[in-house]
N, C-alpha and C positions, 0 to 999 in steps of 0.2 A: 197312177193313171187307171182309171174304169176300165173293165174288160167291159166289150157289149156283151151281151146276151147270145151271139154266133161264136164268139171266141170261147165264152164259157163252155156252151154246148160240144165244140171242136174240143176243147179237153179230157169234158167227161167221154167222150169216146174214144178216144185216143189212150186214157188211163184206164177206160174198160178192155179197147182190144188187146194195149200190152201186154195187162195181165191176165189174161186168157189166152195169148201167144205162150207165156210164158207157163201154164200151165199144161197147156196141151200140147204146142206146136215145137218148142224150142229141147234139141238135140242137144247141145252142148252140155258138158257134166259139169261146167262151174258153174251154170245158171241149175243146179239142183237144188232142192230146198225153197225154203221159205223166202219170196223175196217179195217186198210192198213196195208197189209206184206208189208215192206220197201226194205227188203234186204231177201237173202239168201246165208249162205256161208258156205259151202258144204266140208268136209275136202276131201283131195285126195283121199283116199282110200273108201269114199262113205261111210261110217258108221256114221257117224253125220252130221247132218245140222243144223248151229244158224238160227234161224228166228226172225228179229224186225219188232216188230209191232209198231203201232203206233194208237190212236186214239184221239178225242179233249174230255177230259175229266178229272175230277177230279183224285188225287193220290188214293183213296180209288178204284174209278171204274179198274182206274189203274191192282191194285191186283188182283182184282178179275178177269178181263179179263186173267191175265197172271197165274191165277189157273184157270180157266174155261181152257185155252189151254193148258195146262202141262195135265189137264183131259184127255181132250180129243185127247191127240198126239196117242195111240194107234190105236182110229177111224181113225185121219186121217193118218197115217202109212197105215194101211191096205186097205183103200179106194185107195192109190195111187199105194201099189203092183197088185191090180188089173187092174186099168189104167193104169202102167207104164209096160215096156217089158224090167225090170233093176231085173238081180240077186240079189243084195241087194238092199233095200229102208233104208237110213240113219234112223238113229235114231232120233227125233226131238227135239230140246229143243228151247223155249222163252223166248225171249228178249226184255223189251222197249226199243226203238229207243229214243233218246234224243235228237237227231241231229237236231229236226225241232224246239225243245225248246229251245236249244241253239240258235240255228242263232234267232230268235225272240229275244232272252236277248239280244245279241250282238248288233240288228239291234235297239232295244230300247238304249241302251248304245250310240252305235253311234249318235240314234237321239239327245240326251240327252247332248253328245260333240259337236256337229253341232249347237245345241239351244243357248247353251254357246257361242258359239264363234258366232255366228250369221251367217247371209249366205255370204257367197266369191263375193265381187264386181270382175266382170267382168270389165278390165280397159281400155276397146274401147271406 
């Protein structure tokens, strides 16, 4: 389904204010480090937003990054009603992103058929 052009635009702000909560505003010490909102997809009616995140870390660190943000989605819920000039602010829920883990499998996979079969003579 098409996002319009108002859903998109609600995203890209929604994945600007996160990460900038997260770099300046957010206390908690499992939200430390490096962490990328990847996506946000926003249902039509603006009452939820998935957010994937993403970070290079352990499945344990994993968890807890994505309970430190289920924490704190009220914070930042309300941090953006005030930034944002939107009648409603969606509701938040988190997601790990898998997509960066996957292509890495696949692109080892590949190496791995490429190693096997060796590299392609060019026949000039």
């Amino acid at each position: 389904m098409p996002q319009t052009h108002r859903i998109e635009k609600v995203n890209q702000l929604i994945r600007q204010e996160l990460s900038d909560l997260l770099l300046r505003e957010s206390k908690d010490p499992r939200l430390n480090g490096y962490i990328s909102i990847n996506s946000v997809t926003t249902t039509p009616d603006l009452r939820y937003a998935k957010i994937l995140v993403s970070c290079v870390c352990d499945e344990s660190r994993q968890k807890d990054i994505l309970a430190a943000l289920a924490h704190s989605a009220g914070f930042f819920r309300s941090e953006m009603a005030r930034h944002f000039s939107m009648r409603r602010v969606p509701e938040l829920s988190f997601a790990w992103d898998i997509s960066i883990e996957r292509g890495a499998t696949l692109l080892a996979y590949m190496d791995n058929v490429l190693g096997e079969k060796g590299p392609e003579k060019d026949p000039k």
